[in-house]
C-alpha positions as MATLAB code, in Angstrom:
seq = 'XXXXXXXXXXXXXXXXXXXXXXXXXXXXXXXXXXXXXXXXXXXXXXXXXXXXXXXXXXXXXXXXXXXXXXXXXXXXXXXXXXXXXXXXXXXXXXXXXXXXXXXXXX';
ca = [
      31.846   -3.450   14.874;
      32.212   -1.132   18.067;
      28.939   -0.503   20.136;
      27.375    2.525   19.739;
      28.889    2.281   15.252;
      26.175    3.864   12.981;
      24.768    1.785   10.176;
      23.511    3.282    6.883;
      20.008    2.584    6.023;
      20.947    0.260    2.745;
      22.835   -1.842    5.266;
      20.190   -2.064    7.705;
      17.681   -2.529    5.146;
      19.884   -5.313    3.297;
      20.309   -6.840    6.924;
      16.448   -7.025    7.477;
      15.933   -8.579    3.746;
      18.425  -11.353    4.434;
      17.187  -11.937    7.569;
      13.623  -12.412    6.147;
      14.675  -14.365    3.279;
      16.644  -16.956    5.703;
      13.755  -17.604    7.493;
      12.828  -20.957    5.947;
      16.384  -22.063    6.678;
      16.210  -22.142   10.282;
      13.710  -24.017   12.608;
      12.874  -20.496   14.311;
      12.821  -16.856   12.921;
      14.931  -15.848   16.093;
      17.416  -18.481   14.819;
      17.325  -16.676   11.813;
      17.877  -13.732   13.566;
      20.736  -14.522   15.755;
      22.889  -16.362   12.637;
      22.230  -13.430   10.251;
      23.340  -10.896   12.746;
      26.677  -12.945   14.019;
      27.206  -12.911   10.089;
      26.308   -9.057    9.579;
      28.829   -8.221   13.301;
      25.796   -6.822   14.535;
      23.430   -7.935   18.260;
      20.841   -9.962   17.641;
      18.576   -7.805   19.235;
      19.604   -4.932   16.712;
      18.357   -6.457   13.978;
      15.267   -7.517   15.423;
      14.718   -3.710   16.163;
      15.488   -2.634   12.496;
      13.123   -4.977   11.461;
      10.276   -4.280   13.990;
      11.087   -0.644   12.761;
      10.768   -1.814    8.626;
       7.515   -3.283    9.389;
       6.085   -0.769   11.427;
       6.928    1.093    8.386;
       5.568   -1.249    5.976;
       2.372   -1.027    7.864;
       2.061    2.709    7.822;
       2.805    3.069    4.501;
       0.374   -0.116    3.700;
      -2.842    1.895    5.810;
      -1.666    5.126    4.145;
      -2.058    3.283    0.866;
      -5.405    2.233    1.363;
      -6.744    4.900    3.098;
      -5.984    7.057   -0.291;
      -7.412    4.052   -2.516;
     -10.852    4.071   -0.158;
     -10.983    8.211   -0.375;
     -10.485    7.815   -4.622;
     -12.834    5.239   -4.967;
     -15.424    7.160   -2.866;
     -14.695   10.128   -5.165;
     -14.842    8.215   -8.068;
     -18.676    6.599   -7.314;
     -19.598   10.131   -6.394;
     -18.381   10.950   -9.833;
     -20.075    8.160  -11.502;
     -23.348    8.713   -9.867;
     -23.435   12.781  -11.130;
     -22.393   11.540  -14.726;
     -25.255    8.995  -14.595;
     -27.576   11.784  -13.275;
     -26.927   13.815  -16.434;
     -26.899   11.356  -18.891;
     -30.933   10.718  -17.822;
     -31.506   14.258  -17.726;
     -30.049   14.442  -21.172;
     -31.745   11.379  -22.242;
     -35.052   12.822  -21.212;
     -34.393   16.341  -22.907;
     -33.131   14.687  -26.160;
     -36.498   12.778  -25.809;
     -38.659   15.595  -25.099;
     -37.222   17.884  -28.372;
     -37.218   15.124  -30.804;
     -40.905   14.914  -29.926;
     -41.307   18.561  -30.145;
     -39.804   18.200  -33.334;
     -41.246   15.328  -35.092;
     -44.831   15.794  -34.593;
     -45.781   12.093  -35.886;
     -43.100   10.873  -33.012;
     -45.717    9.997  -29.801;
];
């Protein structure tokens, strides 16, 4: 392909998978690299960017992930301790009128 020729996203992100998934075919990832991009028509150095980008990416999108699961889950036990709150409150009022109640019931 000419320098400077614009690649879609699909085919940059299908050049990055098949790159990763040759890996264990070659003695080196940069071996990897360098044969999946002569097969693609695209520098070496290219595809190494695209997939520094994707996993850059991946990472964001990984923290984001579990930055949002630690916020819910803090939310959550917040939640759980105020439901466990009222249930002894109730337990204690339910208590307190059944005595009131049932006289014989000390």
């Amino acid at each position: 392909m000419a320098k400077g020729t614009r690649h879609t996203p699909e085919f940059k992100a299908k050049a990055v998978r098949l790159s990763t998934e040759s890996r264990g075919s070659y003695s080196s990832e940069t071996k990897a690299i360098e044969q999946v991009a002569k097969d693609l028509g695209v520098a070496p150095e290219t595809l190494r960017r695209w997939r520094d980008k994707t996993d850059a990416t991946v990472a964001a999108e990984t923290k984001q992930s579990a930055e949002d699961a630690m916020a819910e889950l803090k939310s959550l036990r917040a939640e759980v301790a105020r439901l466990r709150r009222a249930n002894e409150i109730l337990t204690t009022a339910s208590a307190f009128f059944a005595a009131r109640l049932d006289p014989t019931r000390r």
